[in-house]
N, C-alpha and C positions, 0 to 999 in steps of 0.2 A: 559531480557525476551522479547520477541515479544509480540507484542501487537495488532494487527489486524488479524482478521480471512480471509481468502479469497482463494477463488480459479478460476482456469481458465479452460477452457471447451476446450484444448486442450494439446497435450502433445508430446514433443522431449526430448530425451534425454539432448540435451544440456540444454535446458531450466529445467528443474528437476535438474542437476548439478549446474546453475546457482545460484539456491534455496537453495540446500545442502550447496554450497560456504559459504551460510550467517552463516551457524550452527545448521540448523535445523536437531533434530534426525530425523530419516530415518522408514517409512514401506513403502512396495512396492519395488519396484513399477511391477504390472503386464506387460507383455512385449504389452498387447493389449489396455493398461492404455488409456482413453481419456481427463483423467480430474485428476490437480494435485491441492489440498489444501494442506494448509497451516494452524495452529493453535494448539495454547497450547504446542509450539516450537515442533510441531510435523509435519512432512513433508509427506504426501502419495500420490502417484499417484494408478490410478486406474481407471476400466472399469464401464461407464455409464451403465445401470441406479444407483442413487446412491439411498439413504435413506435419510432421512427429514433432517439429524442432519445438514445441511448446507443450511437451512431455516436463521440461523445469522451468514451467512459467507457473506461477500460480493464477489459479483458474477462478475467477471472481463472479463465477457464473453470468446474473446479470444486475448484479449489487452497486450501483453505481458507487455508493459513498464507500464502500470496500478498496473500491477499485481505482478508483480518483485517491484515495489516504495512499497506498501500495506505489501506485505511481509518480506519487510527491516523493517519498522515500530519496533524499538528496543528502551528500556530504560535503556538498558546496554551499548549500543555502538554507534555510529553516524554513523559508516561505514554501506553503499548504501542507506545515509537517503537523502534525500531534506530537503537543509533548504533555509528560505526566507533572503535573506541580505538588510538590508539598506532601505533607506527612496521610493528607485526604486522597492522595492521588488523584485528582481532580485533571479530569482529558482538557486540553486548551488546545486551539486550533491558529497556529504562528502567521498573521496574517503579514508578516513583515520580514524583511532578508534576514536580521536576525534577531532572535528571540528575546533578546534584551532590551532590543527597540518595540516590542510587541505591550498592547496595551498590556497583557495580563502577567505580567513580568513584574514580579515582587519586590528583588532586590538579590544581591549575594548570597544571603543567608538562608533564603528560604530554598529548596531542592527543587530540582530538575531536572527532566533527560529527555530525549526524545522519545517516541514510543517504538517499540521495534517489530517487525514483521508480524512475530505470531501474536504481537497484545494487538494487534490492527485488527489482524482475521477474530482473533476473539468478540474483539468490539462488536465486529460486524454479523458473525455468524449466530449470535448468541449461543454460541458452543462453549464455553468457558467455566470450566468446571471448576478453575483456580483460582484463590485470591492475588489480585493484582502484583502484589507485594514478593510473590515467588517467579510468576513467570520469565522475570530477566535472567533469572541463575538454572534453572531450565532449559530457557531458549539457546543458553551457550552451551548445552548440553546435548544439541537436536544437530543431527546429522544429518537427516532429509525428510521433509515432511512433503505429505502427499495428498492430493484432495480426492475424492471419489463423490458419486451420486449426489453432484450439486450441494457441497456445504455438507451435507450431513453424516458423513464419516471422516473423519483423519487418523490418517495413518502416519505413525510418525514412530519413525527409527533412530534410537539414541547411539549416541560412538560408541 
């Protein structure tokens, strides 16, 4: 099941197919579509202005590689996730169902995780003010995070 909301304030055909690739059911898409979410493995593209209900999507402006990582976000499959390897933290991109069967796949011994929401938007906003190494003890720590003025403010309210 996917598990992050998000959409992006732009819209091509390919990139809607891209989305579809992962498995998402399908509405839309209007052929004048500007804006395609993603959520509750439901895929729709469609024509701005929209309605409130993606007040808790997060808003990818028009980032495609933000936006496409966000909406791989899966806890069925590994395929199009980022995960973090190794003591380098080194980003690897799981081109395979699962990460073990993935070329960049070490062995047992060496760590792993997938990457989680706010290390994505970091990746992609270069807003990331933290070392890598913290933000998963953090991220359990964030009760709602908020986006504003395209990428460059977060607001973000701890429990």
């Amino acid at each position: 099941m996917f598990v992050t909301k998000c959409f992006i304030r732009k819209y091509t055909p390919e990139l809607f197919l891209r989305v579809l690739d992962m498995g998402y059911d399908v509405c839309g898409p209007d052929p004048k579509s500007d804006v395609i979410e993603c959520g509750d493995n439901t895929c729709c593209a469609y024509k701005l202005p929209f309605d409130g209900h993606l007040m808790s999507y997060v808003d990818c402006g028009t980032n495609e590689d933000m936006f496409l990582s966000l909406a791989a976000m899966n806890d069925e499959t590994d395929k199009y996730q980022w995960f973090i390897v190794g003591t380098e933290m080194e980003w690897v991109l799981c081109d395979t169902e699962d990460f073990k069967d993935c070329v960049h796949y070490r062995g047992d011994d060496v760590l792993y995780r997938k990457a989680n929401m706010l290390e994505i938007i970091y990746k992609y906003s270069g807003l990331n003010p933290l070392n890598g190494k913290y933000l998963k003890q953090i991220s359990d720590e964030i009760l709602e995070v908020r986006f504003e003025k395209g990428l460059k403010e977060i607001v973000i309210t701890l429990k």
